[in-house]
C-alpha positions as CSV (number, residue, x, y, z in Angstrom):
1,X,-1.2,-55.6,40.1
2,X,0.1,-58.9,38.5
3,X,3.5,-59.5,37.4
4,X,2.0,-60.0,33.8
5,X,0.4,-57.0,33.7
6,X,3.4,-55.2,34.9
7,X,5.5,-57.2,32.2
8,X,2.5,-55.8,29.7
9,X,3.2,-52.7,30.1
10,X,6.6,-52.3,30.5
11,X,6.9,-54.4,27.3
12,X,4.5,-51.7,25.4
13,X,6.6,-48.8,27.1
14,X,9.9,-50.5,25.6
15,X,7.7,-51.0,22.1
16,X,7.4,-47.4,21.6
17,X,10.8,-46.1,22.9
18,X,12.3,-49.1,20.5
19,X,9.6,-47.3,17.8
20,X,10.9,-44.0,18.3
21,X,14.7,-44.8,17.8
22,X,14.0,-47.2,14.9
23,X,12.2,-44.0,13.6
24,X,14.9,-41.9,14.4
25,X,17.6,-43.6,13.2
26,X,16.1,-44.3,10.4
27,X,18.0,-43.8,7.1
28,X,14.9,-42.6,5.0
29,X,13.9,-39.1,7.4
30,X,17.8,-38.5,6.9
31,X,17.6,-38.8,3.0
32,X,15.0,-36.8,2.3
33,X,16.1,-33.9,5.0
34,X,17.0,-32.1,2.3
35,X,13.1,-32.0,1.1
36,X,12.0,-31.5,4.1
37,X,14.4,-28.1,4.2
38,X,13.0,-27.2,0.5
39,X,9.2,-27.4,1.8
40,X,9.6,-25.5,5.0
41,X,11.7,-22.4,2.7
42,X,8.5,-22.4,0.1
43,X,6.3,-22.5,3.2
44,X,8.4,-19.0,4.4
45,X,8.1,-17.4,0.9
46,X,4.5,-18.1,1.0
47,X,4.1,-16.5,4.1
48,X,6.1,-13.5,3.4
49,X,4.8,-13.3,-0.4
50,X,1.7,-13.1,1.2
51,X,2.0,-10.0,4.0
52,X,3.9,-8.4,1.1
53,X,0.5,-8.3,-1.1
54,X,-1.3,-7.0,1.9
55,X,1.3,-4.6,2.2
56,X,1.2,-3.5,-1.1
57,X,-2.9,-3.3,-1.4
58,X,-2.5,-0.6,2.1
59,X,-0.2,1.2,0.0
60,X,-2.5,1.2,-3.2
61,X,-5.1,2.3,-0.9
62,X,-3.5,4.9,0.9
63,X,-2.4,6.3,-2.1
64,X,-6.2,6.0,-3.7
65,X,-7.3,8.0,-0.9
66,X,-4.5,10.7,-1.0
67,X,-4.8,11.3,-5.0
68,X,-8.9,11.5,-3.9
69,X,-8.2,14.1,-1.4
70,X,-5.8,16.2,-3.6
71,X,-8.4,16.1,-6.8
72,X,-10.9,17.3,-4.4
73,X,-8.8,20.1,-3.3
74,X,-7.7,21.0,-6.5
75,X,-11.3,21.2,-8.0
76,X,-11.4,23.4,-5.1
77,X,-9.2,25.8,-5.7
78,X,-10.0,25.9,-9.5
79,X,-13.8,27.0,-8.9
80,X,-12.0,29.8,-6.0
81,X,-9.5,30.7,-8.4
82,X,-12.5,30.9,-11.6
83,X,-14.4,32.6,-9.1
84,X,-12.1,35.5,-8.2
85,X,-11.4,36.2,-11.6
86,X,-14.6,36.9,-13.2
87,X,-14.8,40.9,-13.8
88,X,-17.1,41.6,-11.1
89,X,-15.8,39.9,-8.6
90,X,-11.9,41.6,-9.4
91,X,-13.5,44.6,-9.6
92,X,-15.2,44.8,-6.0
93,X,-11.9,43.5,-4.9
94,X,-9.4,46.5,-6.1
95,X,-12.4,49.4,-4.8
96,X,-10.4,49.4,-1.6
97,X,-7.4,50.2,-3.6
98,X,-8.9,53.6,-5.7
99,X,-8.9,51.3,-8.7
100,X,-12.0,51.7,-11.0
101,X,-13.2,50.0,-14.6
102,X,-12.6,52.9,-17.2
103,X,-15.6,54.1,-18.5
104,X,-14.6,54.7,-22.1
105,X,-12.8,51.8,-24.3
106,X,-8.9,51.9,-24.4
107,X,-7.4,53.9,-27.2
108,X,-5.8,52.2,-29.4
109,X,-1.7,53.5,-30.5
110,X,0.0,53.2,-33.7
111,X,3.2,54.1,-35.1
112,X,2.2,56.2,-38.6
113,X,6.2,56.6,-39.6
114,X,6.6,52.7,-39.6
115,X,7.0,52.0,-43.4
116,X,4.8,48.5,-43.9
């Protein structure tokens, strides 16, 4: 190599280092630090705002879910619970018991010395 093609390029390499401390000393990035400061905090509540929706829509449908199960349990039960307590059905359940359906209708009691 040539001593002007050395000089070249150590003349670019003290270009960019003289760059990069004009750039650093520079009074306008330490002015406007401050904005820089205000843009990167917005940038970290959009980013947490964000995984807090998400959050929040797992929870909505978590809960969707669990009030799904619980209706369809609780229709469940209701047709189990209707079920048992028709007359037939409450009936075949106390014959273990000894317990029968009357044949004749109730009698009916009343007081004849209440004065109305």
């Amino acid at each position: 190599m040539s001593d002007a093609s050395e000089k070249k390029i150590k003349s670019n390499k003290s270009r960019k280092k003289n760059f990069r401390r004009r750039l650093a000393n520079n009074k306008w990035i330490v002015t406007n630090i401050p904005f820089y400061l205000f843009v990167a905090a917005i940038t970290i509540i959009y980013i947490a705002n964000g995984h807090y929706a998400d959050k929040t829509i797992r929870k909505i449908n978590k809960t969707a879910r669990h009030l799904k199960e619980m209706e369809y349990e609780f229709k469940t039960v209701k047709q189990d619970v209707i079920f048992r307590s028709k007359q037939s059905e409450l009936a075949r359940a106390v014959e273990p018991l000894g317990l029968q359906v009357p044949a004749k209708p109730p009698v009916k009691l009343t007081d004849t010395l209440q004065i109305r």
